[in-house]
C-alpha positions in Angstrom: 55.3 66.3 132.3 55.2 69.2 129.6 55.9 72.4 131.2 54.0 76.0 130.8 54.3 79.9 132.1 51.5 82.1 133.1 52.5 85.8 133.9 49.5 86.9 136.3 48.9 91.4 136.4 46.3 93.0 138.2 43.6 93.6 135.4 41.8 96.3 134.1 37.9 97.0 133.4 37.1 95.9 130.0 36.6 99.5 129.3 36.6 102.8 130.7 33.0 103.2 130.6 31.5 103.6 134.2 29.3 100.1 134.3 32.6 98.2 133.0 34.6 100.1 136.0 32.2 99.6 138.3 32.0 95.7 137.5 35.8 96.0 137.9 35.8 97.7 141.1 33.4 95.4 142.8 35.8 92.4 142.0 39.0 94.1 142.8 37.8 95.9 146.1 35.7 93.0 147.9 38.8 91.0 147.5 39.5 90.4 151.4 43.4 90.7 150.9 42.6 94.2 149.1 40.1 94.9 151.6 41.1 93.4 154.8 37.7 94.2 156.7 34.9 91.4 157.6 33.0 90.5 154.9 29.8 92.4 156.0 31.5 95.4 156.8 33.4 95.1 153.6 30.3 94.6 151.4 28.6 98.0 153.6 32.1 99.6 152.9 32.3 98.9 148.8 28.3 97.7 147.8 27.1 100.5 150.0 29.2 103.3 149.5 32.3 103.0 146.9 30.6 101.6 144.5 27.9 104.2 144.3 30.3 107.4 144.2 33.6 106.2 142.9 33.2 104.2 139.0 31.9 107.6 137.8 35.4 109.1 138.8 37.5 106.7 138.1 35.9 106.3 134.4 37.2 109.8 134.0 40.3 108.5 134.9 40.8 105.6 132.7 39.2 107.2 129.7 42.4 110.3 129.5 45.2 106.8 129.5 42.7 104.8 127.6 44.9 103.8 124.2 43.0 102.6 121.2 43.8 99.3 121.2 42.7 99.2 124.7 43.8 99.0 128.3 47.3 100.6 128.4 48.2 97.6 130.9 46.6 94.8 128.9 48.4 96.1 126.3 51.6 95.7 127.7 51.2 92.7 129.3 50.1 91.1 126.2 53.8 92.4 124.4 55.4 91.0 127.1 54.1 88.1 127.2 55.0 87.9 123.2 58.5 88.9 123.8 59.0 86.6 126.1 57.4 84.0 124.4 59.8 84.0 121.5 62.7 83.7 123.9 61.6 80.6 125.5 60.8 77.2 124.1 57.7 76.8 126.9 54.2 78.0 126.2 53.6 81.7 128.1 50.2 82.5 128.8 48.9 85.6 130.5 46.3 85.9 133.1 44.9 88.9 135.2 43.7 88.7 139.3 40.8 90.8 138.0 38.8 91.2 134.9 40.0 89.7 131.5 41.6 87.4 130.8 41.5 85.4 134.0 43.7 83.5 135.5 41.5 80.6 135.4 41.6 81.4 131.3 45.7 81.5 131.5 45.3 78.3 133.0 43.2 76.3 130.7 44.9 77.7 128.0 48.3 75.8 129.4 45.7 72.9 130.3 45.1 72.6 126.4 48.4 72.7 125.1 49.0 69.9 127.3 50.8 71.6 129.9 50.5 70.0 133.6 53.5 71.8 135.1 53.2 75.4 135.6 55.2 78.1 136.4 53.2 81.0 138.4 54.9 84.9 137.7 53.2 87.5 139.3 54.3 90.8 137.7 54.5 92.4 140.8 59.0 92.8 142.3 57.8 93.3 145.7 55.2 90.7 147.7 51.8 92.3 149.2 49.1 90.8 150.5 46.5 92.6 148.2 49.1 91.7 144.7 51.3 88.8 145.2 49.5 86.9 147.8 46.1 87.2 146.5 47.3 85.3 143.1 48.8 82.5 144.7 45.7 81.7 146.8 43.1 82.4 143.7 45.2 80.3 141.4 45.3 77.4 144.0 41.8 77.6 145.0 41.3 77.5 140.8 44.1 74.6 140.3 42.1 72.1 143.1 38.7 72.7 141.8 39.2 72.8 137.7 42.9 71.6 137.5 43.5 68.8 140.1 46.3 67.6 138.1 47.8 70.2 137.2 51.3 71.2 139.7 52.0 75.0 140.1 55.1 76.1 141.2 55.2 80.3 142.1 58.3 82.7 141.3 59.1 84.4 144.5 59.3 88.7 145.0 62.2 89.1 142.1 62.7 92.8 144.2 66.3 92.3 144.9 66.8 89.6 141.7 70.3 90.8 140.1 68.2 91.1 136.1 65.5 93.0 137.8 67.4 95.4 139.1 70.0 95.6 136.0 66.7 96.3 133.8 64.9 98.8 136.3 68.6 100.4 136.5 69.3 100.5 132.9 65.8 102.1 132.2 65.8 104.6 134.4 69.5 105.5 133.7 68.6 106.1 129.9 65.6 108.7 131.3 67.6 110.3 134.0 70.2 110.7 131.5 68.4 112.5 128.4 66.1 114.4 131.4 68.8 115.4 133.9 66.2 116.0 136.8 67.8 117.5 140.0 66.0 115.0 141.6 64.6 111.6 141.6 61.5 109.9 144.0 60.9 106.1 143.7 57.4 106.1 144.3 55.3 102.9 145.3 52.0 101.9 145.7 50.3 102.0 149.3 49.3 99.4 151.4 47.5 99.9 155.1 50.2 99.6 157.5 48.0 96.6 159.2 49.3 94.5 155.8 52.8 95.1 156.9 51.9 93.7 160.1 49.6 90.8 158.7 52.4 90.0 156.6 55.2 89.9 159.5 55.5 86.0 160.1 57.6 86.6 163.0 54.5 88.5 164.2 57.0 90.8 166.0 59.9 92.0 163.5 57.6 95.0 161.8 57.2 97.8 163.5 57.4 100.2 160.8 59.8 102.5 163.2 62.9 103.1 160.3 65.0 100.2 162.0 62.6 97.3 161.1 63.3 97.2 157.4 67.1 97.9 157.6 67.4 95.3 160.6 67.8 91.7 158.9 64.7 89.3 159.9 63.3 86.4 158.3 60.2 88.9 158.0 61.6 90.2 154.9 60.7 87.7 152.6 56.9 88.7 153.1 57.7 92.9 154.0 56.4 95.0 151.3 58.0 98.1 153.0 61.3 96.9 153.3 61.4 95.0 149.5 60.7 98.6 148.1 63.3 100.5 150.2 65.6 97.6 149.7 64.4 98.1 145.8 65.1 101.9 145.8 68.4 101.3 147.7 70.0 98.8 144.8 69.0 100.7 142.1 70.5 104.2 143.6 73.6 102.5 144.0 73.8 100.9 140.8 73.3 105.0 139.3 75.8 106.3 142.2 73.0 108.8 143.1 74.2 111.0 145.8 72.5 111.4 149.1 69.5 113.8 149.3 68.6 113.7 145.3 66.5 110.6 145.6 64.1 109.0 148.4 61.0 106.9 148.7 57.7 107.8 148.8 54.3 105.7 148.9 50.6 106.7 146.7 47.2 105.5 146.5 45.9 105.3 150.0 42.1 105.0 150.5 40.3 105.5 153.7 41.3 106.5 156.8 43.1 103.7 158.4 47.4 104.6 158.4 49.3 103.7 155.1 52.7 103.7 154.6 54.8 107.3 154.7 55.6 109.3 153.3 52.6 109.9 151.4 53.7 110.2 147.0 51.6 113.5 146.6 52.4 115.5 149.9 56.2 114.6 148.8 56.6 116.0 145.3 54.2 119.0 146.9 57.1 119.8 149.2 59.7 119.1 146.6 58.6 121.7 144.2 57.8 124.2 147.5 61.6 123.4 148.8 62.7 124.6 145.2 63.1 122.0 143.1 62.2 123.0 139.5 62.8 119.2 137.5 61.9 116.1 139.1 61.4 112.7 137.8 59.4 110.0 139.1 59.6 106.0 139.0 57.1 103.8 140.2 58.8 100.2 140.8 56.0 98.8 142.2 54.7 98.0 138.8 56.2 96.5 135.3 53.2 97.9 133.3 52.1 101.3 132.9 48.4 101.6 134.2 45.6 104.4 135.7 48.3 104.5 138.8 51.2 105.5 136.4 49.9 107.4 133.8 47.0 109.1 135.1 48.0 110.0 139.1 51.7 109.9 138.1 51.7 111.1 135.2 48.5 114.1 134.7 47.5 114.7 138.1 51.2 114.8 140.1 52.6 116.1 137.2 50.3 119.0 137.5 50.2 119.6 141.4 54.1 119.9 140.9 54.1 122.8 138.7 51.2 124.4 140.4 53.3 124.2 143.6 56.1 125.9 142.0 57.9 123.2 140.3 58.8 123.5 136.3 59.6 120.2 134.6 58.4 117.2 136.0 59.1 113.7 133.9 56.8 110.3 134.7 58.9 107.5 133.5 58.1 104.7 132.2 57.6 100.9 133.9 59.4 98.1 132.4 56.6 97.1 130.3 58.2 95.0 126.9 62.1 96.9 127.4 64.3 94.1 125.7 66.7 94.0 129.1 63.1 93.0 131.1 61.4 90.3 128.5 65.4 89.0 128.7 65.2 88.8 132.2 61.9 86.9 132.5 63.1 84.6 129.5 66.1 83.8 131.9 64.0 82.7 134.9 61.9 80.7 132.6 64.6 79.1 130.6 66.6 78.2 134.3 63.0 76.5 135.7 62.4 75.0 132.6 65.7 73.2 132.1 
C-alpha cells in the first residue's frame, strides 16, 4: 500500500477579476457548513442578494494583495507544499475546498503515482465547521464516488500540537522582537456562534459564557472558540507576555446572526482610542497569508488604527513556507508514514 499527502487550503478565485470572484463566491458561500441556512433560503440569501452586490467589492479587494505570480495564498501553499516535499520521502500534493486546484485534483494526482493510502492535512490549527469539517466530508463524498479504493486517514486540529506552537511562537517572537509593539492581538477568523453550538457533541458543554472554553469537556476537540484561546494562551506563555499586552479578538462576521466577541475591528479601534500608539497583529487562524490577512489586516485595520489615533501598527506574517513550519509538517508526515 504506497502512501501519499494532500495538504487541503481554502482556495482562491482564479483571479481577481469580478466574474472569477463571483464564480468563487458562489462555491464557497452556498457551502451549507459556510452557510448553515436551508438550502432555499441559502440560495435567496447568496444567488439573490450576495452575489449581485458583493464580487464587485471583493475584486477591489483581491486585486491591491494580488501578487504577480498569482493568488498570494496559492502561492504559498504551493512553497509549502515544495518544502515539505523535499523533507519527506512520500508524494505531497496540494488541494483547495474551493476553486483550483481541487481536492478531487490533489487526489487523482496521489491516485496516479500509485498512492492508495492517504494522509488528509487541512491547513487550518483550529477545527470549524465551515474549514476543517467541510474538507473531510467533501474529500469522503469524493474518495466513495471516484476513489473507492483509495483509504484516507485525516490529521486532527494541530492547535495545541507542541511544533505548531514552537513555529507560530518562534515567528512571532522574531516580529515582536525587531517591532517592539506595546501590544499584541491574536486575531481569528469568525464563525456564527450557532457553529460553536453545532459543533458541541456534548450538546450541552458550549455556552460561550467565558467558563466553557477554560472548563475541560470532551467538547473541545470540536470548539473553535476554545482551540483559538487555548492557541493564544500557549503561545503567550511561550513569549512570557505579561497580562494586559495581549488578548483575543475575532474578524470577518457577515450578516446579522451573533459571531464570536470580541469583534477584531471594534478592538484595535479601542486600542488606538485607549492610547496605544504600536500594535501588532497575528492571525493564527491561518498558515497562509490571504484577502483576510493582507487586505482587512493588513490595509484596511492598519488604517482604521491610525485614523483612531494609533501610530505604528505591524500585520505579521502567517506561517506560510517558514523552515520551523514546513519542518513541522515534514515531522507529522515522516511519523504517519513510518
Amino acid at each position: 500500500m504506497k502512501k501519499g499527502v494532500l495538504l487541503v487550503n481554502l482556495g482562491s478565485p482564479d483571479s481577481p477579476q469580478p466574474k472569477d470572484v463571483k464564480k468563487y463566491l458562489d462555491e464557497f458561500l452556498m457551502d451549507k457548513r459556510v452557510i448553515d441556512l436551508p438550502y432555499l433560503l441559502r440560495a435567496i440569501l447568496v444567488k439573490g442578494i450576495i452575489l449581485n452586490t458583493r464580487p464587485k467589492k471583493s475584486a477591489a479587494a483581491y486585486q491591491k494583495i494580488w501578487w504577480e505570480d498569482g493568488s498570494p495564498l496559492i502561492v504559498l501553499s504551493k512553497k509549502l507544499q515544495q518544502k515539505v516535499q523535499t523533507k519527506v520521502s512520500v508524494p505531497v500534493a496540494l488541494g483547495m475546498r474551493y476553486g483550483n486546484p481541487s481536492i478531487e485534483s490533489g487526489l487523482a494526482l496521489l491516485n496516479a503515482q500509485g498512492v492508495s493510502d492517504v494522509l488528509l492535512l487541512p491547513l487550518y490549527p483550529q477545527f470549524a465547521m465551515a474549514t476543517t469539517e467541510t474538507i473531510l466530508v467533501l474529500a469522503e463524498e469524493i474518495r466513495q464516488r471516484t476513489f473507492p479504493e483509495m483509504n484516507i486517514t485525516s490529521v486532527p486540529a494541530f492547535y495545541n500540537k507542541k511544533e505548531y506552537i514552537d513555529a507560530l511562537a518562534h515567528s512571532v517572537d522574531t516580529e515582536l522582537k525587531a517591532f517592539e509593539p506595546e501590544y499584541l492581538l491574536f486575531s481569528y477568523h469568525g464563525v456564527p456562534e450557532r457553529h460553536i453550538r453545532k459543533s458541541d457533541i456534548t450538546q450541552s458543554h458550549c455556552k460561550i459564557d467565558g467558563q466553557c472554553c477554560v472548563t475541560a469537556s470532551p467538547a473541545h476537540e470540536f470548539c473553535y472558540r476554545h482551540q483559538c484561546y487555548e492557541t493564544t494562551r500557549q503561545v503567550a506563555e511561550a513569549l512570557q507576555l505579561k497580562e494586559g499586552t495581549y488578548s483575543t479578538s475575532f474578524q470577518s462576521r457577515l450578516g446579522r446572526d451573533p459571531w464570536l466577541q470580541p469583534y477584531t475591528d471594534a478592538t484595535i479601534d479601542g486600542l488606538a482610542q485607549k492610547g496605544i500608539k504600536k500594535l501588532a497583529v497575528v492571525t493564527p487562524a491561518f498558515v497562509s497569508d490571504c484577502l483576510e490577512t493582507l487586505e482587512e489586516i493588513g490595509m484596511e485595520a492598519a488604517h482604521s488604527f491610525e485614523e483612531n489615533g494609533g501610530e505604528h501598527f505591524k500585520a505579521i506574517a502567517c506561517l506560510n513556507d517558514d523552515e520551523q513550519w514546513c519542518d513541522a509538517v515534514a515531522g507529522w508526515i515522516n511519523q504517519w508514514s513510518e
